[in-house]
KELUM-483636 format. One record per residue (C-alpha): residue number from 1; residue in three letters; x, y, z. Coordinates in pm, whole numbers, plus 50000, padded with zeros to 5 digits. Each point is the difference from the previous one (the first is absolute). Example, Ala and Ser with C-alpha at 12.3 -4.5 7.8 and 13.67 -1.06 7.14 Angstrom:
(node 1,ALA,(51230,49550,50780))
(node 2,SER,(50137,50344,49934))
***
This chain:
(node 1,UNK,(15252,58342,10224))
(node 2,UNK,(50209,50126,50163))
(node 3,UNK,(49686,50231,49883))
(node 4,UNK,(49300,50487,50342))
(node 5,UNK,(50155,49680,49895))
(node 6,UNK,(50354,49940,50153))
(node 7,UNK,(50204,50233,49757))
(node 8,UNK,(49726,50181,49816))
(node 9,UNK,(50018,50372,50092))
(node 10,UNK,(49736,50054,50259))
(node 11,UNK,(49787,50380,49902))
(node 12,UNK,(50136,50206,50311))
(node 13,UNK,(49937,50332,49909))
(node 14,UNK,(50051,50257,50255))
(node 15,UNK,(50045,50377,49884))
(node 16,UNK,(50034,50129,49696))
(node 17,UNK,(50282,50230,49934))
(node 18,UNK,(50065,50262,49679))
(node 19,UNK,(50297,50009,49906))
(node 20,UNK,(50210,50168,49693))
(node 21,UNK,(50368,49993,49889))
(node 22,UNK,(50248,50246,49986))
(node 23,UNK,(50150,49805,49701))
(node 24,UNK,(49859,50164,49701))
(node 25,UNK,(49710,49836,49768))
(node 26,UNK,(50078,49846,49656))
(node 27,UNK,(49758,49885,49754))
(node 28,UNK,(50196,49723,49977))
(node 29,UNK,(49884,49792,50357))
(node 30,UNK,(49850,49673,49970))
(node 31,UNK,(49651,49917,50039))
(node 32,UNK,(49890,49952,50359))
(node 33,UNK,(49807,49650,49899))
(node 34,UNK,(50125,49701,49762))
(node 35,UNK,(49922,50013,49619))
(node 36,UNK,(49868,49690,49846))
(node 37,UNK,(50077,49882,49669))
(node 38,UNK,(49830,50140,49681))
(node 39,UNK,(49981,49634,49859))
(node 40,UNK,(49641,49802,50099))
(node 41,UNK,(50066,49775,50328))
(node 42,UNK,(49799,49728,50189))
(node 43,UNK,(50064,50098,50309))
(node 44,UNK,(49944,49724,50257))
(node 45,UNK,(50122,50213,50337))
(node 46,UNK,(49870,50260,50173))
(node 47,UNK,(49982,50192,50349))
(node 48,UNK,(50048,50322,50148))
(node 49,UNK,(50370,50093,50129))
(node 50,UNK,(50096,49882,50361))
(node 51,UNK,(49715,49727,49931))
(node 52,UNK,(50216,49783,49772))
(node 53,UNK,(49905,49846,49675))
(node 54,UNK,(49662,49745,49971))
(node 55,UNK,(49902,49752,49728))
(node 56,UNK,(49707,49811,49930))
(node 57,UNK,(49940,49675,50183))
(node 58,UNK,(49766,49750,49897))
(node 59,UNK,(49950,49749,50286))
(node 60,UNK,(49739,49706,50076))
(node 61,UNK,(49728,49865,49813))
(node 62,UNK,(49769,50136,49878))
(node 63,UNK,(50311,50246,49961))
(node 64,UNK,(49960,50260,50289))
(node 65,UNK,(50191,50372,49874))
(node 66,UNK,(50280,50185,50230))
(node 67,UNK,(50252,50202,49993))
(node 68,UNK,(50356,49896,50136))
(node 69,UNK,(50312,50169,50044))
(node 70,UNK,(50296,49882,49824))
(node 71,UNK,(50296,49932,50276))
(node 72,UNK,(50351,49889,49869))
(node 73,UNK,(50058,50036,50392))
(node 74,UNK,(49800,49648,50083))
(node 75,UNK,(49894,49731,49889))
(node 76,UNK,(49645,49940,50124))
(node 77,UNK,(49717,50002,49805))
(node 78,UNK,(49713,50154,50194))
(node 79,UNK,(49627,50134,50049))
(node 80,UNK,(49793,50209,50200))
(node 81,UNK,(49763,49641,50135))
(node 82,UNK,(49793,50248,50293))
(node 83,UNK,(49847,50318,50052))
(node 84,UNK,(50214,50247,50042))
(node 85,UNK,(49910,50393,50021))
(node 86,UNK,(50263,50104,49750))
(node 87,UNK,(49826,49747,49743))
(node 88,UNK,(49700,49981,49759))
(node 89,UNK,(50054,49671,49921))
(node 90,UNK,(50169,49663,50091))
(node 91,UNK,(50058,49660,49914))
(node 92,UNK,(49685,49747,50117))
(node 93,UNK,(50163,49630,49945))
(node 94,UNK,(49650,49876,50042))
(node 95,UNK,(49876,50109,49660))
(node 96,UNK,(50308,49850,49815))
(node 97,UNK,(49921,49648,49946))
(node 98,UNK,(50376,49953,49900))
(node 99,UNK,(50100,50104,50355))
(node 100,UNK,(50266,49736,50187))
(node 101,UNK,(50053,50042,50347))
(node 102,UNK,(50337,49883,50129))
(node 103,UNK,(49946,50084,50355))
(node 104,UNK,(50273,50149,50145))
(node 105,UNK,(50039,50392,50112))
(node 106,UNK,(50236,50271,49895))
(node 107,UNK,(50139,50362,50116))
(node 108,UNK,(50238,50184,49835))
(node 109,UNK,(50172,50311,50087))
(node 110,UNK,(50132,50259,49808))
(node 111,UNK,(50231,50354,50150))
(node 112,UNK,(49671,50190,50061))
(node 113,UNK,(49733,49758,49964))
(node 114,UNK,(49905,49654,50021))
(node 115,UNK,(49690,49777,50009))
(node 116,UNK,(49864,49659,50047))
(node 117,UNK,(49805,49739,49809))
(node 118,UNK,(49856,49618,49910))
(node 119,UNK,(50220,49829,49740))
(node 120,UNK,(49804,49881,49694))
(node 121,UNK,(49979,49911,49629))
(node 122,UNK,(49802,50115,49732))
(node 123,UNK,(49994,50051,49601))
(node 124,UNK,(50178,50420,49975))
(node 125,UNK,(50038,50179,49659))
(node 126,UNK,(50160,50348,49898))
(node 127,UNK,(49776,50097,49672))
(node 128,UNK,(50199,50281,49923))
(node 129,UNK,(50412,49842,50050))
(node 130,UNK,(50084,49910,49665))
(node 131,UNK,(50165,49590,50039))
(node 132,UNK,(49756,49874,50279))
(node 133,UNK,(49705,49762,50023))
(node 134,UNK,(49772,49857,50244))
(node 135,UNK,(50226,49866,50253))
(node 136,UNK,(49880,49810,50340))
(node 137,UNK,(50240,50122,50236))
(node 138,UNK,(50035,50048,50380))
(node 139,UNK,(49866,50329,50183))
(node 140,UNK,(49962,50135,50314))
(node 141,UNK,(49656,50135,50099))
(node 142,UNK,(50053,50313,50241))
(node 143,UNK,(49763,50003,50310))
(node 144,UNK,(50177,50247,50188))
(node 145,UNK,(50291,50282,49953))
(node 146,UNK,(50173,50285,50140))
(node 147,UNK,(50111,50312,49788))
(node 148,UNK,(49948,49809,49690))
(node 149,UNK,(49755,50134,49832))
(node 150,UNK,(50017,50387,49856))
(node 151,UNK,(49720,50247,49956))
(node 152,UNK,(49828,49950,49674))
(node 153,UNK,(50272,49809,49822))
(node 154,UNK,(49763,49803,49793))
(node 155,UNK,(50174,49686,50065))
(node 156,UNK,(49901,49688,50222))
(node 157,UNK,(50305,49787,50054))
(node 158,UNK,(50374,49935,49839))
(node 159,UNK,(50189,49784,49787))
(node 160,UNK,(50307,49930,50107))
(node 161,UNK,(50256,49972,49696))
(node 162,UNK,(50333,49913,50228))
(node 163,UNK,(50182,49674,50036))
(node 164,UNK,(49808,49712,50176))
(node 165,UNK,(50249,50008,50329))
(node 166,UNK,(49758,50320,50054))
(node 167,UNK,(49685,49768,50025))
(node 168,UNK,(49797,49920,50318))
(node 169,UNK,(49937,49776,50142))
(node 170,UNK,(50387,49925,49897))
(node 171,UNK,(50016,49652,49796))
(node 172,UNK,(49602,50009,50002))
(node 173,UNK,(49849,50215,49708))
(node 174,UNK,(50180,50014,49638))
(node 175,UNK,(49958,50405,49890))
(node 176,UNK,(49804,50111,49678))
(node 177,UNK,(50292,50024,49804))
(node 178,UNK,(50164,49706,50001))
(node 179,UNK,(49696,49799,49970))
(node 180,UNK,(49977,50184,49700))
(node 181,UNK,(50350,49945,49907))
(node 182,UNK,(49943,49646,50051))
(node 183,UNK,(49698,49896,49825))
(node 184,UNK,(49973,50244,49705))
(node 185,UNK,(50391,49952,49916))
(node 186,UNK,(50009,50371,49999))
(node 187,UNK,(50356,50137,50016))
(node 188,UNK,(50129,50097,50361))
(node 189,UNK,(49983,50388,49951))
(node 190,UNK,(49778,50304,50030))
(node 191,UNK,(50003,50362,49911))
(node 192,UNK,(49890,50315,50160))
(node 193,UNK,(49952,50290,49824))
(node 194,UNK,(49873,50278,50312))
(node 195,UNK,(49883,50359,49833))
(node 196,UNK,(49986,50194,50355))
(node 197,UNK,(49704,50283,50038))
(node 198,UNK,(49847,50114,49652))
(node 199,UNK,(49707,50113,50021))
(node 200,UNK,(49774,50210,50285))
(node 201,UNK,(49611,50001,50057))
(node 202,UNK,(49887,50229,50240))
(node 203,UNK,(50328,50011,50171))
(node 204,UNK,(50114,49619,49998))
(node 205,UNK,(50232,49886,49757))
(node 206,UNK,(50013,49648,49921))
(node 207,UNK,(50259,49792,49807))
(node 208,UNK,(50017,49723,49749))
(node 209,UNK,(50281,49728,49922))
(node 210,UNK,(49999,49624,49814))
(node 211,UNK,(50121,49649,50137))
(node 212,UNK,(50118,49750,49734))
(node 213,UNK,(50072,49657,50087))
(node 214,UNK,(50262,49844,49828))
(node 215,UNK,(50170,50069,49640))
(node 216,UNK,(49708,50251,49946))
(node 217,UNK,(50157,50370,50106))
(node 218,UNK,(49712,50202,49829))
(node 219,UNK,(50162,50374,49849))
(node 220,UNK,(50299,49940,50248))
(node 221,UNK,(50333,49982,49833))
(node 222,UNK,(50241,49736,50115))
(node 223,UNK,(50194,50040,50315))
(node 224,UNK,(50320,50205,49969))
(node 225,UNK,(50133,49957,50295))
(node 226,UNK,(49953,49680,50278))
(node 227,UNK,(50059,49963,50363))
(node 228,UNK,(50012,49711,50144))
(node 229,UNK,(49783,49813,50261))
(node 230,UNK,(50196,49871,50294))
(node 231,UNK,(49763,49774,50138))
(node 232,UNK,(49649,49820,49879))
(node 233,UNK,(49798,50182,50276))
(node 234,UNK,(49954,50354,49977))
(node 235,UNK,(50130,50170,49670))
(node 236,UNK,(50276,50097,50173))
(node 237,UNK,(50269,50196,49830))
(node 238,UNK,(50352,50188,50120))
(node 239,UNK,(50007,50377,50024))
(node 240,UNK,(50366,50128,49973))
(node 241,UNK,(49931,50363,50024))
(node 242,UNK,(49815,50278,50022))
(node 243,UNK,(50007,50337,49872))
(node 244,UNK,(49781,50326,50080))
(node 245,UNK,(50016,50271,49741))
(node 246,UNK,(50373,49974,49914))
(node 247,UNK,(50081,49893,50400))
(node 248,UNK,(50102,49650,50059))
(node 249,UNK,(49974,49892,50308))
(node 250,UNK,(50277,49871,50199))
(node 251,UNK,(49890,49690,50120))
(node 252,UNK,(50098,49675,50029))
(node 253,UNK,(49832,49821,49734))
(node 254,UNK,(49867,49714,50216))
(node 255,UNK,(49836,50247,50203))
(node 256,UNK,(49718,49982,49680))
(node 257,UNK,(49959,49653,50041))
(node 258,UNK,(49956,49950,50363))
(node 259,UNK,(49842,49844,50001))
(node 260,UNK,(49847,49919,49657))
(node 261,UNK,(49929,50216,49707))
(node 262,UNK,(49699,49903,49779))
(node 263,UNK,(49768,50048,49731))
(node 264,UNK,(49639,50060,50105))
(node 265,UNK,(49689,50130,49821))
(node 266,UNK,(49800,49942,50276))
(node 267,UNK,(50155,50292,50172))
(node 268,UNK,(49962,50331,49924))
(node 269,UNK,(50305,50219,50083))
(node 270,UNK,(50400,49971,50043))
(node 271,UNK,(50080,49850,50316))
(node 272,UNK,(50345,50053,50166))
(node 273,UNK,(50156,49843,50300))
(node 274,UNK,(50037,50237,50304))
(node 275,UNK,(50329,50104,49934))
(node 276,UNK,(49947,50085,49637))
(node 277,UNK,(49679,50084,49990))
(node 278,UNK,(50119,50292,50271))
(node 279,UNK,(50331,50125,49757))
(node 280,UNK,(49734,50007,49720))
(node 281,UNK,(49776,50204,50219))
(node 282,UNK,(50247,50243,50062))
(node 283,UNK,(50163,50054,49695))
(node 284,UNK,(49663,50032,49830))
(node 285,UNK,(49925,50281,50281))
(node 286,UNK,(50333,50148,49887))
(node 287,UNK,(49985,50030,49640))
(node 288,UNK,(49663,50113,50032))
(node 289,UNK,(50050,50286,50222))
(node 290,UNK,(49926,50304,49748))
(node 291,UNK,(49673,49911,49970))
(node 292,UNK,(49781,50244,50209))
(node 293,UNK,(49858,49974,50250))
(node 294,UNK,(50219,49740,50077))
(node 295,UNK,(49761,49626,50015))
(node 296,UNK,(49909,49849,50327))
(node 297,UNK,(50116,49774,50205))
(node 298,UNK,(49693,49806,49988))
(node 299,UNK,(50019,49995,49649))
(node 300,UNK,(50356,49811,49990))
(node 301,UNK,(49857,49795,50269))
(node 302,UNK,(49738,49903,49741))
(node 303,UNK,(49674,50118,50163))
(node 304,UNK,(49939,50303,49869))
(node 305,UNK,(49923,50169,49628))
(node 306,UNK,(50178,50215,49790))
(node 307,UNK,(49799,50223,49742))
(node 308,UNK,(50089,50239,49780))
(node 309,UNK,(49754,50170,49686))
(node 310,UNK,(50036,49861,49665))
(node 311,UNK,(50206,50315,49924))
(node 312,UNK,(50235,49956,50270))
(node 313,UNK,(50151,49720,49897))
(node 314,UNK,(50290,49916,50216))
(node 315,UNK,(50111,49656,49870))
(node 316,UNK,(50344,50129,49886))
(node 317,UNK,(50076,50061,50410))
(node 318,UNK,(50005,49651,50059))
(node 319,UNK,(50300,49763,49919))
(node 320,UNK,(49991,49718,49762))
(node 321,UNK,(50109,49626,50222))
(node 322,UNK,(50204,49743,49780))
(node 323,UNK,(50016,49669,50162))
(node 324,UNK,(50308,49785,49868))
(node 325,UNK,(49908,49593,49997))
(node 326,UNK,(50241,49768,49938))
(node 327,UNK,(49997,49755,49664))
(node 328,UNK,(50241,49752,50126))
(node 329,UNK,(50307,50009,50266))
(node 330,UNK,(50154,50276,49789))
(node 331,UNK,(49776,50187,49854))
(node 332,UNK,(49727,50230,50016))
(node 333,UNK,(49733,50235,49871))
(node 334,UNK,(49790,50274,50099))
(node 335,UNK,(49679,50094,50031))
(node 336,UNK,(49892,50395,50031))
(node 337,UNK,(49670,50123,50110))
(node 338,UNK,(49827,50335,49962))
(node 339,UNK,(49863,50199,50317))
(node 340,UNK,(49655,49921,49761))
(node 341,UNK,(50079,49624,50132))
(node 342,UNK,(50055,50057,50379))
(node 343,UNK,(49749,50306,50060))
(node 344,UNK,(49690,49795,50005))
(node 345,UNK,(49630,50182,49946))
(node 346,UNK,(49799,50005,50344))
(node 347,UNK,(49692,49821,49980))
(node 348,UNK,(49625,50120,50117))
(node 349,UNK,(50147,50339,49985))
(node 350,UNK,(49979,50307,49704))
(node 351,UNK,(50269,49972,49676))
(node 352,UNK,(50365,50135,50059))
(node 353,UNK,(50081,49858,50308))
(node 354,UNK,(50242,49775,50092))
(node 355,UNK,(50187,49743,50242))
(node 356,UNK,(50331,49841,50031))
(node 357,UNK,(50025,49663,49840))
(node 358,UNK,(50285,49899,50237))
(node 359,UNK,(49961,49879,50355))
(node 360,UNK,(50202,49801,50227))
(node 361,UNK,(50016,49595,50042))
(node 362,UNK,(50072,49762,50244))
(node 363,UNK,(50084,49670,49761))
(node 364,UNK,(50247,50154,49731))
(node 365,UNK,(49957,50181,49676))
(node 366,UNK,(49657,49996,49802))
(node 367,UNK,(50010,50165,49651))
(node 368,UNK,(49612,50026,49946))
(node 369,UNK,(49846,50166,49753))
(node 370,UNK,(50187,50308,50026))
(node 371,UNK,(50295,49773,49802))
(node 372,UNK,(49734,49825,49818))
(node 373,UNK,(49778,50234,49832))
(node 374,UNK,(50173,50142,49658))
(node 375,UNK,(50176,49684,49945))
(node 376,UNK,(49881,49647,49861))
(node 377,UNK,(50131,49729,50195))
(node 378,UNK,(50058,49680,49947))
(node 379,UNK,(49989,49676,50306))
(node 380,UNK,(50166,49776,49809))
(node 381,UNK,(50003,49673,50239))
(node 382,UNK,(50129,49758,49741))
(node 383,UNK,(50373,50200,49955))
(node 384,UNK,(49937,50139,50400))
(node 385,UNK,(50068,50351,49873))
(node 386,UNK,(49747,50314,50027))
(node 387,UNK,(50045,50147,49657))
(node 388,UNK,(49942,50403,49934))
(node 389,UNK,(49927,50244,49692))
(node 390,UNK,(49859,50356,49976))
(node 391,UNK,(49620,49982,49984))
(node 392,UNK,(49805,50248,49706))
(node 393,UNK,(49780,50048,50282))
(node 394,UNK,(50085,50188,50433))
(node 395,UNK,(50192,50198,50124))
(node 396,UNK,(50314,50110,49746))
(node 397,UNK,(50231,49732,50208))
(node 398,UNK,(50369,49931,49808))
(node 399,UNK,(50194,49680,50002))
(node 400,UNK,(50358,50037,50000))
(node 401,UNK,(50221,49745,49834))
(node 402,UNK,(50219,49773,50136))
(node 403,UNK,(50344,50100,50143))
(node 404,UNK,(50273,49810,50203))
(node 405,UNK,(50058,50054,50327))
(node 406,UNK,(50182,49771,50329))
(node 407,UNK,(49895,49690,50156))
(node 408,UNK,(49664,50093,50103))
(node 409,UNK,(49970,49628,50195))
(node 410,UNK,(50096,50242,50300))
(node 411,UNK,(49612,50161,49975))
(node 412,UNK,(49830,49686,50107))
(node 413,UNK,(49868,50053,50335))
(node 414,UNK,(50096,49674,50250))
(node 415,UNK,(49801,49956,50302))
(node 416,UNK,(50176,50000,50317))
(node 417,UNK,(49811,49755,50140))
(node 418,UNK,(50042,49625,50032))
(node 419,UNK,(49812,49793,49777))
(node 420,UNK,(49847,49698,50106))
(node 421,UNK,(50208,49770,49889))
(node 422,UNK,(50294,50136,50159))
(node 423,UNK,(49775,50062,50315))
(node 424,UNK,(49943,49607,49999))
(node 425,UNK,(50390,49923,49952))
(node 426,UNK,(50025,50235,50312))
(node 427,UNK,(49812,49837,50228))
(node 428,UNK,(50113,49667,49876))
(node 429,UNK,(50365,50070,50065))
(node 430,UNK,(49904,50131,50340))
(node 431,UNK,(49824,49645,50082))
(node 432,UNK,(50280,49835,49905))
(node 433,UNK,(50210,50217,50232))
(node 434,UNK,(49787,49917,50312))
(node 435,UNK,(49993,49663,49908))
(node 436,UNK,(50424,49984,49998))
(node 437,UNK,(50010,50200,50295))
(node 438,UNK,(50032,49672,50212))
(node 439,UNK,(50258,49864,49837))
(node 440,UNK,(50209,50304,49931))
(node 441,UNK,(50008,50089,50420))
(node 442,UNK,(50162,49609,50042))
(node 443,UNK,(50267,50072,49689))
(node 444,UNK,(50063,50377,50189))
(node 445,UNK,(49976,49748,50438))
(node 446,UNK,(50285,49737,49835))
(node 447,UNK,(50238,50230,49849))
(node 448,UNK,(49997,50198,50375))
(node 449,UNK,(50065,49688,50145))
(node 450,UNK,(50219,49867,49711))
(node 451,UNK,(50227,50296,49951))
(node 452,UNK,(49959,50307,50174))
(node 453,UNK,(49927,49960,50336))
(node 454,UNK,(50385,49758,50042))
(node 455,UNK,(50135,50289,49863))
(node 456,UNK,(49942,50288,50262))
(node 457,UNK,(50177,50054,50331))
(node 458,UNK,(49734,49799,50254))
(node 459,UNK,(50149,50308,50271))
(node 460,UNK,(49782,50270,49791))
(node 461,UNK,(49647,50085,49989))
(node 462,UNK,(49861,49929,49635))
(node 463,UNK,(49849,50342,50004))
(node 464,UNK,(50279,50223,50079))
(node 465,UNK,(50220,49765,49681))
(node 466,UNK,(50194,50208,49740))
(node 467,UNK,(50344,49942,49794))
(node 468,UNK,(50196,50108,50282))
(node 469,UNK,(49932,49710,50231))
(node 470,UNK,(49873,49707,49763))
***
């Protein structure tokens, strides 16, 4: 969600750079973009990287066409329902006779982003998501946003695939999803299947992917390995550990988790907390260091390209980054990405150059489509684990099995702060202190009288009283 939209990588290209390697060439280096399969596919996703993956929406009736971004980081289904100067098109409620309006207004925020909108209700349909029909559903009409938008992303609004505590109005609108869950019987899973960049036209690659809903996985093969979700919000998951190039980081494995970790397609790159997201920084910096000229700051900052010709290819300077998630309280697996994953192709900007797919966050740990792409993955609600296999499609990203390890209940971030229930038991107690106050001054006024003032020497001042002349 929590994916210009809030997590998508926003095009800030400052200089280019060339750079080559000292490590010698093999013919043996991976392709710079994703292959797709050989085998014919219906695609039903597409995008360009850093603008997130779109499908086909259907909305309205007559049925109006858009494009929407598919968001496992919220739960709001919503459209472009104004002019906006980023937009061709939008949503006009007066030309759908179907149209419901339930009156009430929404805004929702996301890390980068946010906008705000008229709650409403109206017949929606994805033609090409295998598993779905015509479905009247809730949806927010945007009127107004801030940094939501992206240059010439094709797509006019989101769908929200998350857990309905995501929803706003909270308690008011009942997501896509589980409407669909709900009337069509359809069983309480999806599958992603995210290809990463593929192909380029003048410069721009774009990328393809499917969405399955429910039993239906397409080509994907069944999950090897699971994770899974510790609450029905976000898909949120727990990170154990984390390993650049052969480097693990010493950290305390809670430090991933603070103060969530989740699963989120509507953002584009790896997001770290502060502390982490510095070590990785560094040690990236480090075990990069024979490459030469040695890469800008402002490139490791994220705002500025790398490129390099198609002969110089420099892919074996960068370190592969295994993230370990856990399978249960004593187990775990890994997951280990190429630099193909996390060096990300700069939009609006000539072939063979580059940006860092790994910036810095505020709210926890978001593995984005840098984790996503190369892998199919599986939100199965119904068991409340996020299942995982190797995709024949992306980036060449490997699945490690799963191992033993300690108690790994000691990752789970706890907030410091007091909930409100505990707040409320506070303040309560605290009443109930003034109130006794009274009552506890007249016990304290007849034991002095009672007990201890008989007892002292009537010749000595109370305040000078010790155990020498009591």
């Amino acid at each position: 969600m929590t994916r210009g939209l809030h997590h998508l990588l926003m095009g800030q290209c400052a200089v280019c750079i060339m750079v080559c390697s000292r490590i010698q060439s093999t013919a043996s280096h991976p392709p710079p973009v994703t292959t797709l399969p050989t085998s014919p596919h219906t695609w039903n996703l597409f995008g360009k990287p850093g603008d997130g993956y779109y499908t086909q929406l259907e909305i309205g009736t007559p049925p109006q066409k858009f494009n929407v971004l598919v968001d496992t980081g919220s739960s709001n289904l919503a459209i472009a329902g104004a002019v906006h100067k980023e937009l061709d098109t939008f949503y006009v409620r007066q030309n759908s006779s179907t149209y419901v309006d339930l009156g009430r207004d929404v805004k929702v925020k996301y890390t980068q982003s946010s906008w705000t909108g008229h709650v409403g209700r109206d017949l929606a349909q994805f033609p090409s998501v295998p598993g779905t029909l015509p479905l009247v559903t809730d949806l927010a009409l945007i009127t107004a946003s801030e940094n939501f938008y992206v240059n010439n992303s094709h797509w006019q609004g989101i769908v929200g695939l998350a857990f309905s505590a995501l929803a706003q109005p909270q308690g008011s609108v009942i997501p896509w999803f589980d409407g669909l869950v709900a009337q069509n019987h359809t069983v309480n899973s999806f599958t992603l299947e995210l290809c990463g960049p593929y192909r380029e036209e003048e410069g721009i690659f774009h990328h393809v992917g499917q969405l399955f809903i429910g039993k239906d996985t397409g080509a994907c093969p069944s999950p090897t390995v699971t994770s899974p979700i510790r609450r029905a919000w976000f898909y949120e998951v727990l990170m154990v550990a984390l390993v650049i190039g052969k480097k693990m980081l010493n950290l305390p494995c809670v430090k991933y988790n603070t103060d969530k970790t989740i699963m989120d397609s509507g953002t584009s790159n790896l997001r770290l907390p502060s502390e982490v997201y510095k070590i990785v920084i560094s040690e990236l910096e480090l075990q990069t260091s024979e490459i030469n000229p040695p890469l800008p700051q402002e490139f490791w900052a994220g705002n500025e390209e790398i490129c390099w010709r198609r002969d110089q290819e420099v892919w074996d300077a960068f370190p592969n980054i295994t993230i370990h998630l856990a399978h249960n309280n004593n187990s775990a697996f890994a997951i280990t990405i190429p630099p193909q994953s996390y060096l990300r192709p700069a939009q609006d900007s000539f072939s063979g150059c580059w940006m860092l797919g790994i910036d810095e966050s505020q709210s926890g740990t978001v593995l984005g489509a840098v984790i996503l792409e190369g892998l199919c993955v599986t939100f199965d609600r119904e068991k409340s684990v996020i299942g995982f296999s190797e995709s024949v499609c992306g980036p060449s990203i490997t699945l490690g099995k799963i191992y033993n390890t300690t108690d790994l209940r000691s990752c789970v971030y706890v907030p410091d702060v007091v909930d409100g229930l505990t707040l409320a038991s506070y303040v309560m107690g605290a009443f109930l202190g003034l109130l006794s106050l009274p009552l506890v001054l007249a016990g304290l006024r007849w034991a002095w009288r009672s007990f201890i003032r008989p007892s002292l020497n009537p010749e000595v001042p109370f305040l000078t009283l010790d155990e020498t002349n009591t």
